[in-house]
C-alpha positions in Angstrom: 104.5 121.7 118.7 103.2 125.5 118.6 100.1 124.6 120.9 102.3 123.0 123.2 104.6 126.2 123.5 102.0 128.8 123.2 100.3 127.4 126.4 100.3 129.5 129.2 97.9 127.3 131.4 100.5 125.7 134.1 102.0 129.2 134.5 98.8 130.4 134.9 98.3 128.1 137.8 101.1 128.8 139.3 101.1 132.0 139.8 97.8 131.9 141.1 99.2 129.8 143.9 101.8 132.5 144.8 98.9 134.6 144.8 97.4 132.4 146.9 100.1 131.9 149.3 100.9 135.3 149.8 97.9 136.0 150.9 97.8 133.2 153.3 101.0 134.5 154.4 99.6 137.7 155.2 96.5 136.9 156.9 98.0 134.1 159.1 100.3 137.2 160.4 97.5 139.4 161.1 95.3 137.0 163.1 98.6 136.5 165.1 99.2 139.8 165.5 95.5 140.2 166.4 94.9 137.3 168.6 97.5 138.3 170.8 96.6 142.0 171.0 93.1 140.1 172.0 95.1 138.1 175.0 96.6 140.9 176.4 93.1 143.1 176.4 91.2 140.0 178.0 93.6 139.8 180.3 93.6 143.3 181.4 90.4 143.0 181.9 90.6 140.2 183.6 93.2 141.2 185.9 90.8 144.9 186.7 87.9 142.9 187.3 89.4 140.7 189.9 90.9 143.6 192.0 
């Protein structure tokens, strides 16, 4: 019954998920926030080039 207590493995794994997550989280926002920053240049340039 101690082992069974003592045993920190599924908490373990679980907060490496968070981790996990969170970082997903944040990365997904800056390739959005990247990608459209991209759009906008491309289409600048776009736009320049066919005047």
């Amino acid at each position: 019954m101690r082992k069974f207590l003592k045993n920190n493995k599924g908490a373990t794994a679980i907060e490496y998920g968070l981790i996990a997550a969170l970082i997903a989280v944040a990365a997904i926002t800056a390739m959005s926030s990247v990608g459209s920053k991209l759009t906008k240049t491309f289409n600048n340039v776009s736009d320049n080039l066919g005047q």
